[in-house]
Short mmCIF file of the C-alpha atoms (twelve columns), coordinates in Angstrom:
data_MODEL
# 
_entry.id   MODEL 
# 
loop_
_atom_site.group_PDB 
_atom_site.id 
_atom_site.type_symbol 
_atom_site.label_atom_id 
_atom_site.label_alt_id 
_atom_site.label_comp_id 
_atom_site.label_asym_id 
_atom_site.label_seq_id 
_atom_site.Cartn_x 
_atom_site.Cartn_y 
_atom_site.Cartn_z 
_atom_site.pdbx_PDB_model_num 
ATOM 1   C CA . UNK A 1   83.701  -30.119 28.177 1 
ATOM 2   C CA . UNK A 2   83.467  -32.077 31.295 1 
ATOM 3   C CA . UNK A 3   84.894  -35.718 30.630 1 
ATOM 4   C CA . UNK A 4   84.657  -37.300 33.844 1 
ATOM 5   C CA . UNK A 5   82.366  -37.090 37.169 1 
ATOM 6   C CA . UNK A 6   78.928  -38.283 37.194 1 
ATOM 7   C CA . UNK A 7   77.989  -36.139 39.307 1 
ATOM 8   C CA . UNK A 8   79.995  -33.494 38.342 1 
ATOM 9   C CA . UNK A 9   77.582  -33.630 34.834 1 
ATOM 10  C CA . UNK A 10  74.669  -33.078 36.765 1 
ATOM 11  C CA . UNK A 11  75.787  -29.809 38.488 1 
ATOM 12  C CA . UNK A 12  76.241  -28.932 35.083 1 
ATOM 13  C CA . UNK A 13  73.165  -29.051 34.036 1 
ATOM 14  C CA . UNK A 14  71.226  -26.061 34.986 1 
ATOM 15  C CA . UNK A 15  74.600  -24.384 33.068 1 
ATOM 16  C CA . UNK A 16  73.264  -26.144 29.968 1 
ATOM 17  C CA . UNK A 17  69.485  -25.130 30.126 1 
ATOM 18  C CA . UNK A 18  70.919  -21.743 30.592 1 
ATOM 19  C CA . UNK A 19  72.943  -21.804 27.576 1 
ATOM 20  C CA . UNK A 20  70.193  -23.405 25.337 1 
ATOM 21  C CA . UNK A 21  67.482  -20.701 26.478 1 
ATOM 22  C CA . UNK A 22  70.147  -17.616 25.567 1 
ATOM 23  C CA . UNK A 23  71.308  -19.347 22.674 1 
ATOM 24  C CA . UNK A 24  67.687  -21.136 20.739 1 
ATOM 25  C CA . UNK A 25  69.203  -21.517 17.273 1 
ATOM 26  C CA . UNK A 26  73.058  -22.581 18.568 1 
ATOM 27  C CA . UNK A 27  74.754  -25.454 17.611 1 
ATOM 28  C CA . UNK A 28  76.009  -26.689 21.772 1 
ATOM 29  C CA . UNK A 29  78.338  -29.440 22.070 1 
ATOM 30  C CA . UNK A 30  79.208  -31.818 24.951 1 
ATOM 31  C CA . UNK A 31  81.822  -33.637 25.514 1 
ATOM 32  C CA . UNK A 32  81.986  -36.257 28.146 1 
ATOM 33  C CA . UNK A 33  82.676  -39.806 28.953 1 
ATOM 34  C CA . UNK A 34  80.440  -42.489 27.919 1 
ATOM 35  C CA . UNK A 35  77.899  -42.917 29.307 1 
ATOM 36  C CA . UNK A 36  77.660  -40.011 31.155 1 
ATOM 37  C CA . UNK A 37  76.178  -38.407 28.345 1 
ATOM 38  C CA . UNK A 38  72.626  -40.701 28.526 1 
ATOM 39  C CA . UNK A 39  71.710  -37.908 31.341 1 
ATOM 40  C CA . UNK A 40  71.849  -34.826 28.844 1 
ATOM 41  C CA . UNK A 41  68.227  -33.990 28.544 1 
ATOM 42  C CA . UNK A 42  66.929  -34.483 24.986 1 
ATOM 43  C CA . UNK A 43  65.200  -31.425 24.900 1 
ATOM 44  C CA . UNK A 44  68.053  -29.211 25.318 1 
ATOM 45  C CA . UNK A 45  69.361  -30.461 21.790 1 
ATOM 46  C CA . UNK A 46  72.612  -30.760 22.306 1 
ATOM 47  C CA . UNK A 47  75.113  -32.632 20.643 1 
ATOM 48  C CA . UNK A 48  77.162  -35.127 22.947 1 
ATOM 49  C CA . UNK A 49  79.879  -36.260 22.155 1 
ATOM 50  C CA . UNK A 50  81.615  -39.322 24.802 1 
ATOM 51  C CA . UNK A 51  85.073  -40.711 24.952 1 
ATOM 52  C CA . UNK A 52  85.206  -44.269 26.348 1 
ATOM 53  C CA . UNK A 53  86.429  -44.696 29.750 1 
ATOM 54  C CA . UNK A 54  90.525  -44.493 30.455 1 
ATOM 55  C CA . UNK A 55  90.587  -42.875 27.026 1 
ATOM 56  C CA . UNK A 56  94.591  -42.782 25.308 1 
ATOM 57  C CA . UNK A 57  96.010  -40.231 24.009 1 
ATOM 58  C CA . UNK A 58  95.537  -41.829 20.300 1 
ATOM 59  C CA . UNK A 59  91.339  -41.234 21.296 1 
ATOM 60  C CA . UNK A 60  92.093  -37.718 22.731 1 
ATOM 61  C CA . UNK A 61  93.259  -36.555 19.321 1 
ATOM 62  C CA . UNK A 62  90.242  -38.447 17.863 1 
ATOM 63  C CA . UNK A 63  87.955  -36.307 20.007 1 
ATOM 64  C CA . UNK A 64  89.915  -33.332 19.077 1 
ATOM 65  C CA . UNK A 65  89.807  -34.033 15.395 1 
ATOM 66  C CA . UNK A 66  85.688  -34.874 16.292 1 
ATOM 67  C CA . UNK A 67  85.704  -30.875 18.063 1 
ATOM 68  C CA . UNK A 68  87.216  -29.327 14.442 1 
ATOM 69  C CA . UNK A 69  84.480  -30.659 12.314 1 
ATOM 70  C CA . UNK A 70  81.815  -28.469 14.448 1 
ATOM 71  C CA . UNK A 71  83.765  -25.471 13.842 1 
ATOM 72  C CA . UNK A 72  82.579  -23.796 17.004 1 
ATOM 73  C CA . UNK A 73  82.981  -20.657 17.872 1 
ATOM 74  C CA . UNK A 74  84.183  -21.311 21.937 1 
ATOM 75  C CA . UNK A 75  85.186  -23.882 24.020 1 
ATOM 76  C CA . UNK A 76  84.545  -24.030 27.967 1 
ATOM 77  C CA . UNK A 77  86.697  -26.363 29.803 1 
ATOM 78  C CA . UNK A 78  85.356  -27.155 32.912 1 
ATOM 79  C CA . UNK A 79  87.017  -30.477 33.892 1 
ATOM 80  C CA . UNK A 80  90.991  -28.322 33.174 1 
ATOM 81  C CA . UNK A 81  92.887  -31.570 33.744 1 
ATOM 82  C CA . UNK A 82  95.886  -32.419 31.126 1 
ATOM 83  C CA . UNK A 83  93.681  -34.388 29.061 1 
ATOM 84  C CA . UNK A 84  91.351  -32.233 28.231 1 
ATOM 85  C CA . UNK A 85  93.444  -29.068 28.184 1 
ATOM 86  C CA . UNK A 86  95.251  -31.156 25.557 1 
ATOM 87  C CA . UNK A 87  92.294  -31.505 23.490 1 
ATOM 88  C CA . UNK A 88  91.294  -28.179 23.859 1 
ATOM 89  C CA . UNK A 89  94.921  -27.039 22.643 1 
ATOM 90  C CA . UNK A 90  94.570  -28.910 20.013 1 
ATOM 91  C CA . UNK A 91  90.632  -28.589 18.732 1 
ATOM 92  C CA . UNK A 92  91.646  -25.637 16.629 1 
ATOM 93  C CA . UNK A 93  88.722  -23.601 18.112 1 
ATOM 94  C CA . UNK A 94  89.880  -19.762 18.389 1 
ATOM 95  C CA . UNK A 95  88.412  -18.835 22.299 1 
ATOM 96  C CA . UNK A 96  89.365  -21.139 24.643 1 
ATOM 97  C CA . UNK A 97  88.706  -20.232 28.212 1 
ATOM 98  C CA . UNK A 98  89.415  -22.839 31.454 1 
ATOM 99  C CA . UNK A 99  90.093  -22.713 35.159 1 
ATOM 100 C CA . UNK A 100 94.228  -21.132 36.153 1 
ATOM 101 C CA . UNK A 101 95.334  -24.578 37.198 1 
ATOM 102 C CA . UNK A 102 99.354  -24.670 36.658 1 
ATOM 103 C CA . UNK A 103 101.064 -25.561 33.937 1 
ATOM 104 C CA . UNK A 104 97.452  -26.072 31.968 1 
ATOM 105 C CA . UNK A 105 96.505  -22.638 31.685 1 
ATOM 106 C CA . UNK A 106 98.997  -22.643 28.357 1 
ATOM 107 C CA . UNK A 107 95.663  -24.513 26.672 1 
ATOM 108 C CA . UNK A 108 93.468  -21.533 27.148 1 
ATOM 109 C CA . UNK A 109 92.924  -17.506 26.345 1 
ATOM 110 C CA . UNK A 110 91.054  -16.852 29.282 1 
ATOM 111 C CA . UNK A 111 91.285  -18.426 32.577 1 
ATOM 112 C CA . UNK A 112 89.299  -18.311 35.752 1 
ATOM 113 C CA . UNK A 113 90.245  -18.587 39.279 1 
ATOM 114 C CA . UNK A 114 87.391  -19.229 41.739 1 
ATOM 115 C CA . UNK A 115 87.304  -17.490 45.145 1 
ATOM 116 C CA . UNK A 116 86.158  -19.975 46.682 1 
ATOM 117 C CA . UNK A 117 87.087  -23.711 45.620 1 
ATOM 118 C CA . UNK A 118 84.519  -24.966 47.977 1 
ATOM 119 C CA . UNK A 119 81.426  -23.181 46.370 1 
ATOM 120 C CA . UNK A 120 78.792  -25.449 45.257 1 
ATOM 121 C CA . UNK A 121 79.210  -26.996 42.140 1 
ATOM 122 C CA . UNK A 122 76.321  -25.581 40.248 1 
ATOM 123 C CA . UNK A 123 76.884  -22.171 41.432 1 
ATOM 124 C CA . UNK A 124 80.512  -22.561 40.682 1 
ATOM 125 C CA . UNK A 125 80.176  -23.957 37.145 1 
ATOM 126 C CA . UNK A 126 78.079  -20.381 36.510 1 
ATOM 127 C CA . UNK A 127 80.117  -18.097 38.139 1 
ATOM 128 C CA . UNK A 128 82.755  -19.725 35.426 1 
ATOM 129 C CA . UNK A 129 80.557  -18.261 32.742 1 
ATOM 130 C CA . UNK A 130 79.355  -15.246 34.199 1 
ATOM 131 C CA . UNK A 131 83.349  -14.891 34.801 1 
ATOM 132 C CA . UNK A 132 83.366  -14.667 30.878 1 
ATOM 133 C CA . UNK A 133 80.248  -12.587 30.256 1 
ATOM 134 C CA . UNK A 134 77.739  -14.942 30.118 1 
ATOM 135 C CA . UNK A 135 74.593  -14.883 32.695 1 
ATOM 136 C CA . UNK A 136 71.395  -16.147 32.673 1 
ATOM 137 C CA . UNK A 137 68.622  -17.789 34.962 1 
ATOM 138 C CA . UNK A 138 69.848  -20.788 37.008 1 
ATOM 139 C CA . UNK A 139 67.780  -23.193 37.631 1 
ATOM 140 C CA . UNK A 140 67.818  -26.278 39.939 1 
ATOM 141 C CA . UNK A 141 69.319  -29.668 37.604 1 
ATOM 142 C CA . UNK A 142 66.493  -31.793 36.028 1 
ATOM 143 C CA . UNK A 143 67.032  -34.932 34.674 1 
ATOM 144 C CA . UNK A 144 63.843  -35.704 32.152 1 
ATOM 145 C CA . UNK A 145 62.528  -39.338 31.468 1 
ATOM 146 C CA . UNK A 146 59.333  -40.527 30.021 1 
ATOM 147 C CA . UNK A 147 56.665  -42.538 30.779 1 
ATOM 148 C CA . UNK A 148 58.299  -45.514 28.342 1 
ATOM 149 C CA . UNK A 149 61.527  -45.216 30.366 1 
ATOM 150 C CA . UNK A 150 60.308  -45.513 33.516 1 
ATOM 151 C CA . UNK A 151 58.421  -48.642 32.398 1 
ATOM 152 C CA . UNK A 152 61.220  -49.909 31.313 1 
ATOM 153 C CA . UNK A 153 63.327  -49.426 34.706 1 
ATOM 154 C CA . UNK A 154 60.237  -50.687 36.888 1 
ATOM 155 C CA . UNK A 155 60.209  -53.621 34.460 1 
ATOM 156 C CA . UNK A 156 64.042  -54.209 36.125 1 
ATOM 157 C CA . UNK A 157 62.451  -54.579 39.316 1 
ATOM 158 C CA . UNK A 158 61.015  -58.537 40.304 1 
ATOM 159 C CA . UNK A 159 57.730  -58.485 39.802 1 
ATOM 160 C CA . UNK A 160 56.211  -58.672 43.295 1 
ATOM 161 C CA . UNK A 161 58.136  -55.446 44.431 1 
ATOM 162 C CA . UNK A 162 57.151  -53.504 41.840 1 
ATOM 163 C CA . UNK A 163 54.109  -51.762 43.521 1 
ATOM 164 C CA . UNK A 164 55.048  -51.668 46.781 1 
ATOM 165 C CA . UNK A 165 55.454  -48.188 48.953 1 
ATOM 166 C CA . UNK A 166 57.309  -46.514 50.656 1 
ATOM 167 C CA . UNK A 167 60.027  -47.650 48.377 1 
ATOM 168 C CA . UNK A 168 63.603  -47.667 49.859 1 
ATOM 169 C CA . UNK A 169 66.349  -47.440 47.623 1 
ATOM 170 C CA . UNK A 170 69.878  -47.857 49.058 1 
ATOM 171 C CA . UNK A 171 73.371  -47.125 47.493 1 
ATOM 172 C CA . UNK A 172 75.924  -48.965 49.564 1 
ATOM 173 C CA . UNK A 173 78.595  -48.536 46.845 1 
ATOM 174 C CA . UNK A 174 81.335  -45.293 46.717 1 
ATOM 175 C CA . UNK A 175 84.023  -44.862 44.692 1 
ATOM 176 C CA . UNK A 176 86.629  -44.838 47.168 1 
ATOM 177 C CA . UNK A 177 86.626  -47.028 50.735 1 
ATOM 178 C CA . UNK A 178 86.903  -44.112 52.796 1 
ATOM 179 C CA . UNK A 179 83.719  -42.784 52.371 1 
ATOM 180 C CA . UNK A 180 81.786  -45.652 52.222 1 
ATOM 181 C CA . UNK A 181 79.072  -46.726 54.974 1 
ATOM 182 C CA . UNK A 182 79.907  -50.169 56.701 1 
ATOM 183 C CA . UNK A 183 78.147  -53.240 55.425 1 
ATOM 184 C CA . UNK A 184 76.888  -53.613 58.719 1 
ATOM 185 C CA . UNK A 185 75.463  -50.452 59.167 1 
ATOM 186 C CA . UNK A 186 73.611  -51.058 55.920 1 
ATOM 187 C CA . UNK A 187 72.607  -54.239 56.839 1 
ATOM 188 C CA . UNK A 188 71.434  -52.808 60.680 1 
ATOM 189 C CA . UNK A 189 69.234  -50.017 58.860 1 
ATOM 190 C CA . UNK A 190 67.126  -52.352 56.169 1 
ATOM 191 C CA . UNK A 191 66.652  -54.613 59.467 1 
ATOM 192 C CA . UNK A 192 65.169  -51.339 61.444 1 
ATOM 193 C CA . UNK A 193 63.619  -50.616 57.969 1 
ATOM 194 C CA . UNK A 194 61.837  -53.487 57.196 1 
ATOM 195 C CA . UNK A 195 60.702  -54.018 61.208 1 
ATOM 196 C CA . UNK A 196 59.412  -50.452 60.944 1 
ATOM 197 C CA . UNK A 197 57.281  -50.670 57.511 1 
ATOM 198 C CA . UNK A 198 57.171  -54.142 56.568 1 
ATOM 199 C CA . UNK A 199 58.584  -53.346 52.826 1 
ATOM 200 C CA . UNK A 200 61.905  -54.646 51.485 1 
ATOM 201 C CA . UNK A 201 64.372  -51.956 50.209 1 
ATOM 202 C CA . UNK A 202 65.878  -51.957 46.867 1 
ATOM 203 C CA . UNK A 203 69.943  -52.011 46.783 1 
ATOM 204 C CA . UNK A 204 70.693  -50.568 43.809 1 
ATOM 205 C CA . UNK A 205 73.775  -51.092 41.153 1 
ATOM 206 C CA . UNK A 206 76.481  -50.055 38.528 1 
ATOM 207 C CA . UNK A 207 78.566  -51.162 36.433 1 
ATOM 208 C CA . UNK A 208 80.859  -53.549 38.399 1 
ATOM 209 C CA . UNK A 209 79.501  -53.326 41.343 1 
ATOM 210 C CA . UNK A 210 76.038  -56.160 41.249 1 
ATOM 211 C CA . UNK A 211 77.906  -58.907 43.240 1 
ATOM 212 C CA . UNK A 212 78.386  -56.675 45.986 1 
ATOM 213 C CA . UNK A 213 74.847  -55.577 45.562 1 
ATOM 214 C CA . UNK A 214 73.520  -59.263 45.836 1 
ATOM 215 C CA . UNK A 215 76.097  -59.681 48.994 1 
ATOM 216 C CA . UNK A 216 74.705  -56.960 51.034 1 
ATOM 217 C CA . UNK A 217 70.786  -58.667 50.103 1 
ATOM 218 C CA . UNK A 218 71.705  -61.830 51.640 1 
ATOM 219 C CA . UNK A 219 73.298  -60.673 54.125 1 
ATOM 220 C CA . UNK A 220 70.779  -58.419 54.977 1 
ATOM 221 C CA . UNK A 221 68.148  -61.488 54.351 1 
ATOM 222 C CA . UNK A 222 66.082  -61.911 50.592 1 
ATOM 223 C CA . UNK A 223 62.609  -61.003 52.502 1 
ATOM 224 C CA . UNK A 224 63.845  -57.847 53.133 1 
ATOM 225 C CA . UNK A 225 66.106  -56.954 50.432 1 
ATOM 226 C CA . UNK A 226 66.252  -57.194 46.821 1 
ATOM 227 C CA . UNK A 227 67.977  -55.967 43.356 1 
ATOM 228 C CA . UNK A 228 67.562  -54.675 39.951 1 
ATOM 229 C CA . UNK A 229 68.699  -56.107 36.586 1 
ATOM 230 C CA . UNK A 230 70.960  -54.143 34.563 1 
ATOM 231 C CA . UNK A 231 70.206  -50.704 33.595 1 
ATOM 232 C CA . UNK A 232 71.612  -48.103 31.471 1 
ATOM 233 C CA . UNK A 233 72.111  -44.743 32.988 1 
ATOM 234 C CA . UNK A 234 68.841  -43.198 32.201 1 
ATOM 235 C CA . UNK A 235 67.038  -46.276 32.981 1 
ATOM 236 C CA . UNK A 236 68.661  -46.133 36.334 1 
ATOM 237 C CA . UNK A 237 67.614  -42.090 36.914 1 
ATOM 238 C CA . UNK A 238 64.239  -43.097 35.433 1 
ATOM 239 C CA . UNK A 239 63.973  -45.683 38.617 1 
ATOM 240 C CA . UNK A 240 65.175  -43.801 40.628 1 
ATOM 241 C CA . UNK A 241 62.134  -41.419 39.865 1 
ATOM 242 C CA . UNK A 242 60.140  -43.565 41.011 1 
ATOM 243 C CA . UNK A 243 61.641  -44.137 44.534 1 
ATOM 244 C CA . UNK A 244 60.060  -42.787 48.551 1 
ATOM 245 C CA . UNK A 245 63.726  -42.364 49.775 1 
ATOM 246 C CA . UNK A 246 67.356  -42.936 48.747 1 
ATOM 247 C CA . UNK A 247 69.594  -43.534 51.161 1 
ATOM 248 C CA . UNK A 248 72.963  -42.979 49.878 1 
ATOM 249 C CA . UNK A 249 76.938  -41.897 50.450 1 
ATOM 250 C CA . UNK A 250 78.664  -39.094 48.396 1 
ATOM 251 C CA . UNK A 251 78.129  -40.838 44.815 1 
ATOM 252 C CA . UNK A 252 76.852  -39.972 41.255 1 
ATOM 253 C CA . UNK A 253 73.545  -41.564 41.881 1 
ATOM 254 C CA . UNK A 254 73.109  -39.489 45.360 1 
ATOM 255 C CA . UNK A 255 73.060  -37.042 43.059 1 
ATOM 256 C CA . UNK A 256 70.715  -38.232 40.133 1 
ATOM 257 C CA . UNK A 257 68.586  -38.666 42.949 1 
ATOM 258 C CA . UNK A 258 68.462  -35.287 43.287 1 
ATOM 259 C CA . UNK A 259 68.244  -34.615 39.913 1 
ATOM 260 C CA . UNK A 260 64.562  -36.518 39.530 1 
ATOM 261 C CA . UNK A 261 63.539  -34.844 43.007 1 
ATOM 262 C CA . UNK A 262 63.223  -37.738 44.961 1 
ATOM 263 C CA . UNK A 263 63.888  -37.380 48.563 1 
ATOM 264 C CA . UNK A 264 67.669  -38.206 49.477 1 
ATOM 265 C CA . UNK A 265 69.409  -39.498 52.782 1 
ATOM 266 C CA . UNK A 266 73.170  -38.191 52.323 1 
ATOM 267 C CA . UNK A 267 75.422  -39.858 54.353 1 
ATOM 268 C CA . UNK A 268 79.572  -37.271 54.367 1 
ATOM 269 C CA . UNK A 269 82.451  -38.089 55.960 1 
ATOM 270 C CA . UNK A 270 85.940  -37.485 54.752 1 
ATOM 271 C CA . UNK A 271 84.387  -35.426 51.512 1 
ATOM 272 C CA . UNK A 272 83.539  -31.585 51.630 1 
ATOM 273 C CA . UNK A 273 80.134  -31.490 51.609 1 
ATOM 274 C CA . UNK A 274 79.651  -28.115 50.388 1 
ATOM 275 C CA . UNK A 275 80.000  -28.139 47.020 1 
ATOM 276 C CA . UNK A 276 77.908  -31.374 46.236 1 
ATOM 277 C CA . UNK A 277 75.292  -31.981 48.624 1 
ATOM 278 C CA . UNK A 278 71.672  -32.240 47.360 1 
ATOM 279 C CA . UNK A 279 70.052  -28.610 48.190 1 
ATOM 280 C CA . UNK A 280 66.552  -28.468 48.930 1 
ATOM 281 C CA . UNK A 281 64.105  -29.018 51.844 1 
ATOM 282 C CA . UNK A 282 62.909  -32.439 50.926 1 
ATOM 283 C CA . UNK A 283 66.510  -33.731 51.472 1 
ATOM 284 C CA . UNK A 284 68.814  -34.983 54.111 1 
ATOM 285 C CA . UNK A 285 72.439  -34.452 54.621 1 
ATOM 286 C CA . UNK A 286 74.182  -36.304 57.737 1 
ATOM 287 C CA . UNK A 287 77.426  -36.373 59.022 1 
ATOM 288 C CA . UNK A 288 79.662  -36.249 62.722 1 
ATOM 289 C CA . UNK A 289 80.596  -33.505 63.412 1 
ATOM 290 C CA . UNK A 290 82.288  -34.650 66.397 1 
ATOM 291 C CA . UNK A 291 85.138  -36.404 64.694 1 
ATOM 292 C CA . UNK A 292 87.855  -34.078 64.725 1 
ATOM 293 C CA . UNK A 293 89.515  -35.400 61.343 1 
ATOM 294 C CA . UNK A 294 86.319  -35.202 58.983 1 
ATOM 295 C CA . UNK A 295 86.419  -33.910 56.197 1 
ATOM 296 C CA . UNK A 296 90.104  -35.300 56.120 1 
ATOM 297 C CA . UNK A 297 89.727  -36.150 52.108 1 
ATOM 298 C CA . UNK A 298 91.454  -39.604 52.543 1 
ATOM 299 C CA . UNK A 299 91.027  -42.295 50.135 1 
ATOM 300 C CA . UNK A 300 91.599  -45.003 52.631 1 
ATOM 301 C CA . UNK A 301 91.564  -45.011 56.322 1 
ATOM 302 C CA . UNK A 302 91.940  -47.241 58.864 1 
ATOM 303 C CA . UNK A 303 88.816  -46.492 61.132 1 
ATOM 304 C CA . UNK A 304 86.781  -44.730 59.198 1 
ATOM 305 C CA . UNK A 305 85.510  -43.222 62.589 1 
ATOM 306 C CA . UNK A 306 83.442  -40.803 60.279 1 
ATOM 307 C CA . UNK A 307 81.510  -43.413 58.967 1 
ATOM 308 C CA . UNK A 308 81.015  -45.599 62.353 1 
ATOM 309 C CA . UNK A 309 80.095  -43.228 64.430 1 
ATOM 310 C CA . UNK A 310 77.452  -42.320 61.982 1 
ATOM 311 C CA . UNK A 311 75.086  -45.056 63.425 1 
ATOM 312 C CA . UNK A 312 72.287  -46.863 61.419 1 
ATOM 313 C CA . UNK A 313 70.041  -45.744 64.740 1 
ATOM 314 C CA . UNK A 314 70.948  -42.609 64.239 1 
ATOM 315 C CA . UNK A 315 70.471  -42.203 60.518 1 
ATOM 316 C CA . UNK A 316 66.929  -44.271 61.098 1 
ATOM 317 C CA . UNK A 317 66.015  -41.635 63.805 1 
ATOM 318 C CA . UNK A 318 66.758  -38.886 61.728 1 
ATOM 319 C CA . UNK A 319 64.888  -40.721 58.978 1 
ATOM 320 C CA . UNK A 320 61.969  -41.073 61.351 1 
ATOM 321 C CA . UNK A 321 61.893  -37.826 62.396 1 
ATOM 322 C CA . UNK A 322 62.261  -35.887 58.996 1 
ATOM 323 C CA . UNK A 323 59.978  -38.011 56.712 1 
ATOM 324 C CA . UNK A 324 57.801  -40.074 58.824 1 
ATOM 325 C CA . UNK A 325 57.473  -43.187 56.918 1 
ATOM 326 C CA . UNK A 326 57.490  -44.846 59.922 1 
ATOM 327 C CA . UNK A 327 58.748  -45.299 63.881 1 
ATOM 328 C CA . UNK A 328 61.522  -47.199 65.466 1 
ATOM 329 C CA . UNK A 329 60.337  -50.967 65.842 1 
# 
């Protein structure tokens, strides 16, 4: 059970190809929020079950009442949050186990306590099982798509752009202001960009969030910028397949990305980056590390010096340098 965090689900994931290899003939359940379930690969044949966004607690009993018709045997809480110790309490399911967190461990039999909160979240979601006795082979997260879905995501793409390479897709979007790169630095870097290869980038989108992703492409100017139609969420990893580079901040898509093993630009600041960065060779991870108060996990600030100081000519540089695509104009 993991009800909220995009990206959360996708550190997850190698825990779930575990559990389907040890377990072939199992009935697995998964509980999330919709539509975070669309990124549960088929093959693992599991059954996902999603509670709407900003669920009551009317639709938290209706997910536990959902949980008592499987009759399963266990239930892993991994999220540990009232709501969904709640409907663990209450989904009449015998072992219970969840992380010690204060008043909530009265919802499990078994709790956990990591040694270290700051462990990366794939390694920390299986020490949570191995905590309980159960091990297996971990395996990097893979999100699966076929050949149909990634038409259909390239089909979201106008027409004349849907060919072109390198392909630069760019996430100016984060959940919180804090952590989020300035338009202008956005707009500075698809300048540089463009100058240096002569390709438009892609800004990509979610729900909510298209207006600002058509203000940042005319600001940035239409010949060198450009958007997507509406996707749903495996549409939107199946794309994002098909991208050269993502440049991103500390989002659920940064780490899709990494999911469909394209190349990604991460972009920290007043976020930890240990336990969520993309791991792997291919993949870039920038920050300041001269600015005394990063790290400072602040919602807001007021001068976001992380974030500023983290210059588009420096993040192009390091582009440069790393991948090659192409050389300061």
């Amino acid at each position: 059970m993991r009800l909220r965090g995009l990206g959360d689900i996708v550190h997850l994931l190698p825990v779930l190809r575990m559990l389907r290899e040890q377990n072939p003939g199992e009935t697995i359940g998964f509980f999330c929020q919709r539509p975070f379930g669309q990124i549960i690969p088929a093959e693992l044949q599991i059954r996902v079950v999603e509670m709407p966004p900003g669920a009551g607690f009317a639709q938290l009993l209706e997910l536990a009442r959902q949980i008592r018709k499987y009759r399963f045997d266990k239930v892993f809480d991994l999220f540990s949050n009232p709501a969904t110790a709640i409907v663990t309490a209450l989904s009449g399911i015998g072992q219970r186990y969840g992380f010690d967190y204060r008043v909530r461990r009265w919802a499990y039999n078994r709790t956990y306590t990591p040694p270290d909160p700051n462990k990366h979240l794939m390694r920390l979601f299986a020490d949570f099982f191995e905590h309980f006795g159960v091990t297996g082979e971990l395996k990097l997260p893979q999100i699966s798509y076929s050949s149909a879905l990634i038409d259909r995501a390239m089909a979201a793409l106008p027409e004349q752009y849907r060919a072109i390479r390198p392909l630069l897709g760019i996430n100016p979007h984060a959940t919180y202001q804090s952590k989020a790169w300035p338009e202008e630095h956005f707009c500075e870097f698809i300048r540089l960009w463009y100058e240096a290869t002569r390709q438009p980038a892609l800004i990509t989108w979610g729900p909510g969030e298209r207006a600002a992703a058509e203000a940042l492409a005319e600001k940035a100017g239409r010949e060198r910028a450009f958007v997507h139609e509406s996707l749903r969420i495996d549409e939107f990893a199946a794309l994002l397949s098909q991208l050269s580079l993502f440049l991103t901040c500390d989002t659920g898509p940064m780490n899709i990305a990494w999911a469909v093993d394209t190349p990604v630009v991460a972009l920290f600041g007043p976020t930890t980056r240990e336990p969520v960065y993309p791991r792997g060779d291919k993949h870039l991870v920038l920050y300041s590390d001269s600015v005394d108060c990063l790290q400072c996990h602040r919602e807001t600030c007021s001068h976001k010096s992380c974030m500023y100081s983290l210059t588009p000519e420096k993040v192009f540089d390091a582009v440069v340098k790393k991948y090659g695509y192409c050389k300061r104009p």
